[in-house]
C-alpha positions in Angstrom: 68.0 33.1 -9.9 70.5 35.2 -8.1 71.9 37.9 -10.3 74.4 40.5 -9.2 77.1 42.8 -11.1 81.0 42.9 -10.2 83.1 46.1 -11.9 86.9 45.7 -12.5 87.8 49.4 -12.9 90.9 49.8 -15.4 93.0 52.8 -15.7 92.3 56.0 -14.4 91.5 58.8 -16.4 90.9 62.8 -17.1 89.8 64.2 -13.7 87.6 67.2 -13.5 90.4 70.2 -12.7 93.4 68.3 -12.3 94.2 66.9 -15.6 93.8 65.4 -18.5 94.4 61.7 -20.0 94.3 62.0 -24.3 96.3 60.4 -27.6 95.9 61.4 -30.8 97.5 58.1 -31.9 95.7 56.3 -35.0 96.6 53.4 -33.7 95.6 51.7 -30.1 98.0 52.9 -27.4 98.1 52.2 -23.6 96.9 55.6 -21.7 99.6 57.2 -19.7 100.1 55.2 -16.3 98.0 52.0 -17.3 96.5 49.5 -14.9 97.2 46.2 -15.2 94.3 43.4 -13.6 94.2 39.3 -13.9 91.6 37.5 -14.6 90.9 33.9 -12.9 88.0 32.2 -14.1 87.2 30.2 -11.3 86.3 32.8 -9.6 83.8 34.6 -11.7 81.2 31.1 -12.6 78.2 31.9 -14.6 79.5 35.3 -15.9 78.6 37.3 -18.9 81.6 40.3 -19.4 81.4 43.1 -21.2 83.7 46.2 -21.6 82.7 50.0 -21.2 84.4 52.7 -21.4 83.5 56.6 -21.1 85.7 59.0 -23.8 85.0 61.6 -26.2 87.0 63.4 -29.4 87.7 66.3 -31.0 86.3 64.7 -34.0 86.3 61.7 -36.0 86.3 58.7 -34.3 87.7 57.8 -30.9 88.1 54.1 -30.0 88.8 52.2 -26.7 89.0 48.4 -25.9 89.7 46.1 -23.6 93.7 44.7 -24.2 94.8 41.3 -23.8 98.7 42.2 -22.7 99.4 38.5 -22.4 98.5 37.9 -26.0 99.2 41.4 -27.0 96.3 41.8 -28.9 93.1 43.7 -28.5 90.1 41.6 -26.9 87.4 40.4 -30.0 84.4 42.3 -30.0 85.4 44.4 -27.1 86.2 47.8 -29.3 83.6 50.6 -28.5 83.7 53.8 -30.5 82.2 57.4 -30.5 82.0 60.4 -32.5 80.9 62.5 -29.7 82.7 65.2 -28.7 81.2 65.3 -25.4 81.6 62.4 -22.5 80.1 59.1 -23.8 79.7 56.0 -21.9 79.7 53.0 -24.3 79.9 49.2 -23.7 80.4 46.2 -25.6 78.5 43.4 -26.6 79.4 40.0 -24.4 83.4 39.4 -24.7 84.9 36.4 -23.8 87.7 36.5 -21.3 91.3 34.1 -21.2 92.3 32.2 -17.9 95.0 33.7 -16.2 95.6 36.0 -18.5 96.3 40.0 -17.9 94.5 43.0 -19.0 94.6 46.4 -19.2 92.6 48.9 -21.7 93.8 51.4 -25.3 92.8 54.1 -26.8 92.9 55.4 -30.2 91.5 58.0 -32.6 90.9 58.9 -36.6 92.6 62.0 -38.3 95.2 63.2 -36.0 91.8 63.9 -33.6 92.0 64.0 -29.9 90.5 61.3 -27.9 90.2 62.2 -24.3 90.0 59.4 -21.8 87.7 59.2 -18.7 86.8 55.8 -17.2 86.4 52.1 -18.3 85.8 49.2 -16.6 85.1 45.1 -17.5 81.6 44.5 -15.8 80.9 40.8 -15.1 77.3 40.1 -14.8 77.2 36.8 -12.3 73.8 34.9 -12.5 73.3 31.1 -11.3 70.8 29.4 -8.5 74.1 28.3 -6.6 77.1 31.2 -6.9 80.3 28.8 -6.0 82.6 31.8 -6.2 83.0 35.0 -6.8 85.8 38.2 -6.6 85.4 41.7 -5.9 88.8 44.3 -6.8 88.7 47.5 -4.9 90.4 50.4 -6.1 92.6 52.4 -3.9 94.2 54.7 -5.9 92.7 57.6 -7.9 96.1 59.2 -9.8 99.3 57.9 -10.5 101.3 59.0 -7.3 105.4 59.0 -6.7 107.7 59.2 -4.1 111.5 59.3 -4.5 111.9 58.9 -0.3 113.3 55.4 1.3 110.4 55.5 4.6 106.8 54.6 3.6 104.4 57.9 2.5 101.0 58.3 1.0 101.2 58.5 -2.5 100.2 62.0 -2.6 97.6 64.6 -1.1 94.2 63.8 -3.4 95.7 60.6 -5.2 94.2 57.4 -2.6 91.6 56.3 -0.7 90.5 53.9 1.7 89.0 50.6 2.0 86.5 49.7 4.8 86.6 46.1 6.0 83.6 45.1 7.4 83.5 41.0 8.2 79.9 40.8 8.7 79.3 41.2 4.6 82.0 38.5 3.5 81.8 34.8 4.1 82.1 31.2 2.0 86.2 30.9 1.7 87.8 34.0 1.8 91.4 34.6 0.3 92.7 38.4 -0.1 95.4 40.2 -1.7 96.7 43.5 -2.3 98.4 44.1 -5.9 99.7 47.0 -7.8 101.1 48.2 -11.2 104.1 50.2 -10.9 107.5 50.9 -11.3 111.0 52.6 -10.3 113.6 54.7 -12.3 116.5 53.2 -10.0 116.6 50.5 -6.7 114.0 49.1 -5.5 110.4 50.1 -5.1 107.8 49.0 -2.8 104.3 48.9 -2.0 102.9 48.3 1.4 98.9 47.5 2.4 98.8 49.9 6.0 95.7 50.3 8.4 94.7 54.1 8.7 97.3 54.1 11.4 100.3 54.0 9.2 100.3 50.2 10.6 102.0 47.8 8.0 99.6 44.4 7.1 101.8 41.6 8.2 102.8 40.0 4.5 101.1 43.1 3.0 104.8 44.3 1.0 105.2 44.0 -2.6 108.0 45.3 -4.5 109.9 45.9 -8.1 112.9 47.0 -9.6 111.2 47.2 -13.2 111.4 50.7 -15.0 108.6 49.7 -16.7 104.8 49.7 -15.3 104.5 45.9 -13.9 101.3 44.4 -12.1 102.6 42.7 -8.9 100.8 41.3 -6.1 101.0 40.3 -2.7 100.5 36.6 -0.5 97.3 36.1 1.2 97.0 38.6 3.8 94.4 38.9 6.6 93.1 41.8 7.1 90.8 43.3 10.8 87.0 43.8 11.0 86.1 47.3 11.3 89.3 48.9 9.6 90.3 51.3 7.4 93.1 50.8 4.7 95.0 52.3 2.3 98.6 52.0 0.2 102.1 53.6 0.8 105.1 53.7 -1.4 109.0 54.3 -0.8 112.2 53.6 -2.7 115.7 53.1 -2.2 116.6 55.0 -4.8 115.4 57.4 -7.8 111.6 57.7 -8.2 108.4 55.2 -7.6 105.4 56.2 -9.7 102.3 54.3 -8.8 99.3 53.7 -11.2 97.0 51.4 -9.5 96.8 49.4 -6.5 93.6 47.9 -5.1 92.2 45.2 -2.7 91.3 41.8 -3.9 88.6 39.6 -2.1 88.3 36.1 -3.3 85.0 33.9 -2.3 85.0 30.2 -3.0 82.8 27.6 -1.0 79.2 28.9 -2.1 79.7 32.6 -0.3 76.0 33.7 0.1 77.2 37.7 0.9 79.6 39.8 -0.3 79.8 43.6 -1.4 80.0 44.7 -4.4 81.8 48.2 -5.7 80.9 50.1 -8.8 82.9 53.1 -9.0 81.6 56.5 -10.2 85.1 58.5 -10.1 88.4 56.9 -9.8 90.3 60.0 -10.8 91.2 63.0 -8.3 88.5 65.6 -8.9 88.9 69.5 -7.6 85.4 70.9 -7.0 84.6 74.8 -6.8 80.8 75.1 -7.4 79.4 76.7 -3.9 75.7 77.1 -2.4 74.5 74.3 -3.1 75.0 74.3 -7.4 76.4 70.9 -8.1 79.1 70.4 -10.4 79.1 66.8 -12.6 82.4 64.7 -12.2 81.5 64.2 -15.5 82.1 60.7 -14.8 79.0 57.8 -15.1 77.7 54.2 -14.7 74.4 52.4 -15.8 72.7 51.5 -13.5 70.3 48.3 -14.6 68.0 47.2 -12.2 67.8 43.2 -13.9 71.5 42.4 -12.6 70.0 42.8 -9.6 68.3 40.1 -7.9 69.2 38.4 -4.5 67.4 38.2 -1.1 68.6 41.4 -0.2 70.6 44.4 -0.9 71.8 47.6 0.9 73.0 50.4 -0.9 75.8 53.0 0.5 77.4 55.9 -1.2 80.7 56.8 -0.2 83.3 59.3 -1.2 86.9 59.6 -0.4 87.5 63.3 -0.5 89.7 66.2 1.2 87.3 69.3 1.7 90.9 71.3 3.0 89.4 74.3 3.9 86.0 73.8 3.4 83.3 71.5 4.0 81.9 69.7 1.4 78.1 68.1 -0.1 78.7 64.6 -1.8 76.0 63.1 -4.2 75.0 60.5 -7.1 72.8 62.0 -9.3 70.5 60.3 -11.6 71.3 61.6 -15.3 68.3 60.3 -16.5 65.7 61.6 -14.2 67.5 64.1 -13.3 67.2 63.7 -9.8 69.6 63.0 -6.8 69.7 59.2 -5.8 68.0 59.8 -2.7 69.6 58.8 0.8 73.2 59.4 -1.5 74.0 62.3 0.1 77.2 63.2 2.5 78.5 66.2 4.0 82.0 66.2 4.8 83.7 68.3 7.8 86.7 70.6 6.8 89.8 69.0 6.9 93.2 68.7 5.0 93.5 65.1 4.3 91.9 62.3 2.9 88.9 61.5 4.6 86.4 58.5 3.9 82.7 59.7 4.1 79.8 56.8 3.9 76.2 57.8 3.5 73.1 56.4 4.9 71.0 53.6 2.7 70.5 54.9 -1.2 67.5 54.0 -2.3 68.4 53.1 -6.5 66.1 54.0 -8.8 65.3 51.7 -12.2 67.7 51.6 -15.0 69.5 54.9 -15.1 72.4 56.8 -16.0 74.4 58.1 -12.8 77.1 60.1 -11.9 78.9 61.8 -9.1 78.6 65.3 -8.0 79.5 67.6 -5.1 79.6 71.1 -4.3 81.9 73.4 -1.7 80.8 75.6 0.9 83.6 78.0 0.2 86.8 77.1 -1.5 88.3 73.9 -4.1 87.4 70.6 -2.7 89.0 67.0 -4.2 87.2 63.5 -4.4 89.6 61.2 -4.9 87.3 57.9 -5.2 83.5 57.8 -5.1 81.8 54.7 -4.7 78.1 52.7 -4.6 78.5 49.8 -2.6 76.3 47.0 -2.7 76.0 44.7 0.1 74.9 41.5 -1.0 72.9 38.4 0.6 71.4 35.6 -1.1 70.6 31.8 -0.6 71.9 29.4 -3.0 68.7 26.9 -4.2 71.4 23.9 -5.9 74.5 22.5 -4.5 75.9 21.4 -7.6 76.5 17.9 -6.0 74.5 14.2 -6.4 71.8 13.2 -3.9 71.1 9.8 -3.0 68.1 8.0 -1.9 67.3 5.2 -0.1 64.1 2.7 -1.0 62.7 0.4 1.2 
């Protein structure tokens, strides 16, 4: 049986030392600049979903769940509370998802309280003897960015990262997108899919005129082995503010590779610890070893991060055995922008509690997103078809 885990990380949250994402609304509420994600079911066959989400309160109890926003109702059995008033990861029990429709997450909280909002994601555990399709979403943007200028820019200095394409761990059919959620005060806004050159991906533009947060998403674009990419905005007029965009990398055709990302932070971090004493992102995953199991697997940690003007130690840690994930760790070089740092093979322990941590040699440093990828081969055992055979 192959058996493998795909994360669709929602909106971004409270980032360690740069600020903070909360309601005290008794009733569910989207969080400040929500993301916005579809969901085909073609391309997730033989899945079991399930919501988590990682929040705390002041007291009483906090709430988060996964949002239908085509419905406009909350998702059945995907609400996961806590009465913890420090970070809590907490998932659901197995939800069922709609064709085609679009989600996002809320929040809420008893007693005039204070929830405050971390992380949460939809995790689709994928298990068949023949995987006909699958999708991976990677995030590329860690805090809502804005620009109010008409030429393309970054959406801010800590806010992005990149994604690597490397065409060696993709195959079956492959279709990709870039979408955002986002909006404009006045004109038109747009979104634009560059290489780490500032290049512009032919049919890579997507733009809105909503002054309301709107998911939109680009044609089928084609994107170079080996490359590095990343968003811009501009605007003809007033201001663009930018929640979420990612890369989207459709398989049909019985792929037998593909990567996998489960991100630790997707929220710009600021860093001070020094000499080597680790501070938590106080962000986490769980790690499960049993939604695991294909012919092989390769483990990478990587962090997109701007050290400015220090250098800077990237890890995973495991919570649970409090340990580092060994082979997780990256050392960055001073610089002022944001860089993408990959580390060696990570060798993952059993099921375990993880996060992200890092220290600074001297100075603030900022992760922007950190990552374990998982890249992915396996060989399907059933077509799915008829055979016929001939007697003599």
């Amino acid at each position: 049986m192959i058996t493998f885990e795909k994360h669709i990380a929602l909106s971004f949250g409270t980032g360690l030392g740069i600020g903070t994402i909360s309601t005290t609304s008794g009733t569910y509420v989207a969080t400040l600049d929500p993301t916005y994600i579809l969901y085909s079911s073609s391309l997730y066959p033989n899945s079991t979903f399930y919501f988590e989400a990682l929040f705390k309160t002041s007291a009483g109890t906090a709430s988060a769940t996964l949002w239908d926003n085509t419905a406009g109702a909350a998702v059945a059995s995907a609400e996961v509370t806590t009465t913890s008033t420090t970070t809590t990861r907490v998932r659901s029990s197995a939800i069922a998802l709609v064709d085609a429709h679009e989600y996002t997450m809320q929040i809420k909280v008893s007693g005039g309280n204070t929830l405050t909002y971390y992380s949460s994601r939809i995790i689709a555990v994928q298990s068949a003897t023949n995987i006909t399709a699958t999708e991976t979403q990677i995030p590329l943007i860690s805090n809502v960015g804005s620009v109010s200028s008409g030429s393309y820019a970054d959406s801010g200095t800590i806010e992005w990262g990149y994604f690597h394409y490397d065409a060696a761990n993709w195959n079956g059919t492959i279709t990709m997108y870039m979408e955002a959620t986002f909006k404009t005060s006045a004109g038109t806004g747009t979104v634009g899919i560059h290489d780490a050159s500032n290049n512009l991906v032919s049919g890579g533009e997507i733009t809105t005129t909503s002054a309301s947060y709107s998911r939109v998403r680009t044609s089928a674009i084609t994107l170079v082995d080996n490359t590095d990419y990343k968003v811009r905005i501009k605007t003809s007029a007033g201001t663009l503010l930018i929640a979420d965009a990612r890369i989207i990398i459709q398989q049909a055709n019985n792929p037998t590779k593909s990567e996998s990302f489960i991100t630790l932070v997707r929220t710009a971090t600021a860093t001070t610890a020094t000499s080597g004493t680790f501070q938590d992102s106080l962000h986490k995953i769980n790690y499960d070893s049993t939604n695991w199991s294909v012919d092989t697997i390769t483990w990478v940690h990587e962090a997109n991060a701007n050290a400015n003007t220090a250098s800077g130690t990237f890890e995973t840690y495991n919570l649970t055995g409090a340990a580092r994930t060994t082979g997780s760790n990256i050392t960055s070089t001073s610089d002022t922008v944001i860089t993408r740092y990959r580390s060696g093979t990570v060798t993952m322990p059993t099921t375990q509690e993880i996060t992200a941590r890092c220290d600074s040699a001297a100075g603030t440093i900022y992760v922007a997103i950190a990552t374990l990828i998982a890249k992915l081969t396996w060989t399907n055992t059933a077509s799915g078809g008829f055979f016929l055979t001939n007697f003599i």
